[in-house]
N, C-alpha and C positions, 0 to 999 in steps of 0.2 A: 569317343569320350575325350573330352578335355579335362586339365587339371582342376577346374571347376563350374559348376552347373552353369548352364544355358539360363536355366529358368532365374535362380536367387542370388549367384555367383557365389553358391555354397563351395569352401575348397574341399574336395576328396582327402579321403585317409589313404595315409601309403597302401595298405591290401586292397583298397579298392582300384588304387589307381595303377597296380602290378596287374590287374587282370581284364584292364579294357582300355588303358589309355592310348593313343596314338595309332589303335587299327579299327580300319573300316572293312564291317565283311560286305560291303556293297560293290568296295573294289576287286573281290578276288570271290565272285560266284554266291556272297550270303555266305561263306564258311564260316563258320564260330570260332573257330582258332583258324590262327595266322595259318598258311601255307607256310613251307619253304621254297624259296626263291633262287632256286640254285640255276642262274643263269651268268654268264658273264657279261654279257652287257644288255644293253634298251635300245630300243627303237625308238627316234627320233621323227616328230608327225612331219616337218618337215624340215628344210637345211638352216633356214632361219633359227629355229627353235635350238637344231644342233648347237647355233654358235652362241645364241644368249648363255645357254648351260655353262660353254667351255668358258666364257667368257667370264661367268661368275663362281667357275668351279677355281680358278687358277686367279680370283680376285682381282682381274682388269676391268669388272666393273660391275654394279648392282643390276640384278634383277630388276624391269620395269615394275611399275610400282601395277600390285593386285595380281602378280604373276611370281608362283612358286619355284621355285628352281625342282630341275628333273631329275630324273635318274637318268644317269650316262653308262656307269662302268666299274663293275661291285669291286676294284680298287678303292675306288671314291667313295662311291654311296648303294645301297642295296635295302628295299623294303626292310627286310629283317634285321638288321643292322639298324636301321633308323628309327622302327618300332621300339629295340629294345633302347637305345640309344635316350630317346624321351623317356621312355619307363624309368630309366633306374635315376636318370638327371631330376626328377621330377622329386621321387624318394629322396634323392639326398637334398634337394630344394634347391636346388641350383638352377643356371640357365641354359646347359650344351653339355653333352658329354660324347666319349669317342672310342668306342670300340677297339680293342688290339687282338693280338696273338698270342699274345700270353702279357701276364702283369711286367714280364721286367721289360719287353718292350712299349707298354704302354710308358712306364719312368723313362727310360733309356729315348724313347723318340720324343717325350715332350721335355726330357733337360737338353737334350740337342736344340732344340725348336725355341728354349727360350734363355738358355745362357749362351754367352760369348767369353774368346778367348782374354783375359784377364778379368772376369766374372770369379765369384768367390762365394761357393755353395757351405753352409756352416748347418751343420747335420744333428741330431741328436744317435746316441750310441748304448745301446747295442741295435742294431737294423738286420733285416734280413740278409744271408749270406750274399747271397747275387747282387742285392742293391749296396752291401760293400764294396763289391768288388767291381763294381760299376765305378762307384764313387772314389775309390781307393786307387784301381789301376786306369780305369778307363776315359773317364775327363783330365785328369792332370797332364797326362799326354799332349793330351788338346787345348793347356792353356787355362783350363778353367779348375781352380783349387779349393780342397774340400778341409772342411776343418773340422774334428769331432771333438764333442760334447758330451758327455753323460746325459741318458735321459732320469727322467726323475723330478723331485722337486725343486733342484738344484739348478735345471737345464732353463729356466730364462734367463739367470744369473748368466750363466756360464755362457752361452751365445751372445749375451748383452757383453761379456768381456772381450768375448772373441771380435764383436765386432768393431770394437777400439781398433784392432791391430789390422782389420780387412777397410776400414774406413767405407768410401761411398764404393767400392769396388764389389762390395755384398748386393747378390742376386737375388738369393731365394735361403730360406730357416725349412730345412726338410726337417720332418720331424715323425716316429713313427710310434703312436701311440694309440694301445697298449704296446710295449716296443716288445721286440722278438728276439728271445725266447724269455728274458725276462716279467715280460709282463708290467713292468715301472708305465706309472701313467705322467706325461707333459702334460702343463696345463697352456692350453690351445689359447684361451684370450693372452696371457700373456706374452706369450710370444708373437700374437697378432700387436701386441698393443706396441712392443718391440717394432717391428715390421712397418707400421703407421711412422715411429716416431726415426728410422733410417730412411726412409721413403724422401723422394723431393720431388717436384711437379715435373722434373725431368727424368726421373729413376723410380720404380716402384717396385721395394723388394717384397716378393708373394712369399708368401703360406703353406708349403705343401704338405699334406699331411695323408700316410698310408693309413687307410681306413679296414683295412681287411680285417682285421680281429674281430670288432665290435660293431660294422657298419652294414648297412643304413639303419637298423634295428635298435640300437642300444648308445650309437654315436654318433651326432649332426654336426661334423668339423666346422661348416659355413656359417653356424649358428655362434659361434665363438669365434670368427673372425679369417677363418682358412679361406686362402685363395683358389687351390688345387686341391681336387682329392685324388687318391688312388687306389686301385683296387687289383688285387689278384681274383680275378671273378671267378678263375682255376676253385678258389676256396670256398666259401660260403654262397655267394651268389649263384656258381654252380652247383654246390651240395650235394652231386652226385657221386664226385672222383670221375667222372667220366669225358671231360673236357679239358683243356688248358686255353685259356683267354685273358686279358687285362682291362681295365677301365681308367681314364681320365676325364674329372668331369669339373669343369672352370666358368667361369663368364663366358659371353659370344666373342667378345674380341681375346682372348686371349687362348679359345680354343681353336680362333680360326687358324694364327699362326702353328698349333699343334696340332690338325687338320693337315695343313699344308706337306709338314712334314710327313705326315702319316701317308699322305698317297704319294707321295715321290717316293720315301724310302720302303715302301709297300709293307708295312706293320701292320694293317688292317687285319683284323679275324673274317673268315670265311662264313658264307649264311647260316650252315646246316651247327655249327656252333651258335650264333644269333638267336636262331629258332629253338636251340636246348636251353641257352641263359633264360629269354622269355619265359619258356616252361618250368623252369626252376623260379623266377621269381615270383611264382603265385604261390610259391609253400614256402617261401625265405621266413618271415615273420614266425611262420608256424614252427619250423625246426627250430630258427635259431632261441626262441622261447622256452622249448621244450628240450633242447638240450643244456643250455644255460642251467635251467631247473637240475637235471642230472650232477653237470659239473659239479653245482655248488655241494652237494651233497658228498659226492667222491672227496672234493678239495676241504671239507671237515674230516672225512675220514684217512686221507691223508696225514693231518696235521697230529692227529693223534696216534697215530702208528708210532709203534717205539724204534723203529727204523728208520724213519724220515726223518732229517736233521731242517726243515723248512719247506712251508708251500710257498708259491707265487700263484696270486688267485685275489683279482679284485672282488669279489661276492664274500672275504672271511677278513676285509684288512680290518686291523684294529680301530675300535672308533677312538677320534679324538684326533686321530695323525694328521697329517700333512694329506698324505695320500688318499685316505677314506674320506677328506673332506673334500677334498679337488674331484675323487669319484662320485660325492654325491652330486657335486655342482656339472658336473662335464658328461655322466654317463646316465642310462637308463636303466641299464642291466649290468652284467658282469661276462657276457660269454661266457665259450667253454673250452676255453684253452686254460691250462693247469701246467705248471713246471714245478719241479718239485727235486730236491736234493734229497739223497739217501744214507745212511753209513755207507764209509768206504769211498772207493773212487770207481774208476772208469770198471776194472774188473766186476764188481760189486753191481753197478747199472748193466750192465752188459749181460749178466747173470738174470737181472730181473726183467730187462726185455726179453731175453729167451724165453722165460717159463709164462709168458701173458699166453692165453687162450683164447679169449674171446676177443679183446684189443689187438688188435692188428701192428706188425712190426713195421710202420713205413711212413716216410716223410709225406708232406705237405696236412691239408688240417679244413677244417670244415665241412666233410663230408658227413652221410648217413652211418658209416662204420666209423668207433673210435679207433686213432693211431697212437702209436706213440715211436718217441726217436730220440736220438742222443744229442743235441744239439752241437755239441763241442766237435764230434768227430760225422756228423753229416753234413743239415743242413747249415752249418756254419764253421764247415772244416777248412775253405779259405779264409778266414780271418785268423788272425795268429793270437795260438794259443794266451800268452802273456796279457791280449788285451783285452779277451774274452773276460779272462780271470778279476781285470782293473771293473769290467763292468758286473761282475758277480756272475756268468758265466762257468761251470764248473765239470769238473770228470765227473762228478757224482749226480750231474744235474739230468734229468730225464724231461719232457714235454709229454704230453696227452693232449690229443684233441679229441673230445665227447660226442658221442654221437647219436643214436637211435636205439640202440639195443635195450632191453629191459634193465633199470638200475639196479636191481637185485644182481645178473649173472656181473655187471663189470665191478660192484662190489667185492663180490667174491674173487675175481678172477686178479684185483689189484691186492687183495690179501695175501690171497694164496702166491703169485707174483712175489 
């Protein structure tokens, strides 16, 4: 299957095109589902053939024209990888995407792959722990300086200031929207339109934008002007908990240079992972739908508990705002991530994750069982406390990710909680 008909050049709907695009069971015996490909490398038909590969694997020179490049070496490239690779590129409407080992190396080896040392990455904030502490400890080192932003309605403004004072030295506007754990939505054209207007036919600052809360399901970055997307595929594209993998998915020229990177510094995910994302992506749609549904329901019953001093939950924002009107225009749905503050502080949440039952006590978020976690003192316990607090981050603040379970027991079980 291709991305559309042979016959009308009808395009495919993403569930169609999660469950047949890019594999031939003609190549691997008529199977219906992909094999696993758990081999380390290919056989080459002969020496010739070897060197056209390496030749175009390592970019010294294109493939002859009407000749596909091969498989050499599952660092590089591996059926399964490549199958899925098209499938999810396809979803978000893109042209290339790339496989990793877990999401913070897929961020981690393509800001390597496309900033340099006096480059100036202007971020919006609050982001996931690890990708602070990426951006925070780990580039500056190396020359390349981060600048934070509040995300929010605030945050084009705010980068449009920032980048007065980084001049043509700005790289890339990361931006992580819905951002984590707050949930505050960026509005994505604006800051593409920002991005267009620091841009010069010698310097072209991208777009990047972590797609894991809402994506491909509920939020089309590329459609609003994003260069880069990224994914913890660990989350919702896996939806099992049962994997850790990453995605980055760009244009062909600019994923080649994150390609590059990817097989030299070996960040590449392994097939028998490839072959569990593919299998998860023909029920993405389906969960991420049906838990959304759940969320919204929890995140009214949230709001009105006499105990909860505030939800964060795009599916209840107020109409009229800023934010409910950027959400209608930017999103599809609302996912089922829920943050939510209580009476009291840290002692007070600490108590109420203890007594959950059916909600599970543990980090990360888009699986089939719901989580919940403390954001302050887990997954964003290197970022310091003080600045957590500047971006509404709090002791009292708890996260939920929704899941499968019947919405009557997690009702109860967030009451009684």
């Amino acid at each position: 299957m291709q991305r559309k008909s042979r016959r009308d050049h009808h395009s495919f709907q993403p569930e169609t095109l999660a469950l047949g695009l890019g594999y031939d069971p003609a190549l691997s015996e008529g199977a219906l589902k992909m094999p696993v490909f758990l081999t380390s490398n290919f056989l080459f038909t002969n020496a010739e053939q070897g060197r056209r590969f390496f030749q175009a694997a390592y970019g010294l020179a294109e493939m002859p024209k009407g000749e596909a490049m091969g498989l050499i070496y599952s660092r590089l490239n591996n059926p399964n990888l490549e199958i899925y690779e098209e499938r999810i590129a396809a979803l978000e409407g893109m042209d290339r995407a790339a496989l990793f080992a877990s999401g913070m190396s897929a961020i981690a080896t393509t800001l390597l792959a496309l900033a340099r040392p006096g480059d100036a990455i202007l971020s919006t904030a609050p982001v996931y722990g690890g990708t602070h502490f990426l951006l925070e400890k780990i580039l500056p080192p190396l020359g390349i300086e981060v600048h934070w932003t509040p995300a929010g309605d605030e945050a084009p403004a705010g980068l449009e200031q920032a980048a007065r004072q980084y001049g043509d030295r700005v790289r890339m506007l990361y931006l992580e929207t819905p951002a984590n754990p707050t949930l505050s939505l960026t509005d994505i054209r604006a800051v593409a339109d920002l991005a267009a207007r620091l841009s010069t036919p010698d310097r072209r600052v991208l777009v990047a934008v972590d797609n894991t809360f809402l994506g491909p399901v509920f939020q089309k970055p590329r459609d609003f002007g994003a260069d880069l997307v990224f994914y913890s595929a660990t989350k919702f594209l896996g939806g099992h908990s049962d994997l850790v993998a990453g995605v980055t998915i760009a244009d062909r020229a600019t994923m080649a240079e994150v390609l590059t990177y990817r097989t030299i510094l070996g960040t590449v995910a392994e097939p028998f992972t490839a072959w569990l994302l593919s299998r998860s992506l023909e029920t993405l749609s389906v969960r991420m739908r049906r838990q959304a549904k759940t969320a919204r329901i929890l995140a009214r019953l949230l709001a009105e508990h006499r105990h909860v001093r505030k939800v964060w939950y795009p599916g209840i924002l107020e109409p009229g705002t800023p934010q409910a009107e950027l959400f209608a225009r930017q999103c599809s749905g609302p996912g089922s991530l829920i943050a939510f503050e209580i009476e009291g502080g840290e002692a007070e949440a600490f108590a109420v994750l203890d007594r959950l039952e059916v909600v599970r006590l543990a980090v990360s978020l888009g699986g089939t069982e719901s989580l919940a976690e403390h954001p302050m003192r887990m997954t964003h316990a290197d970022v310091p406390p003080e600045l957590l607090g500047a971006h509404g981050v709090t002791e009292s603040m708890i996260r939920i990710s929704v899941g499968l379970e019947h919405v009557d027991d997690l009702k109860r079980d967030l009451v009684q909680a």
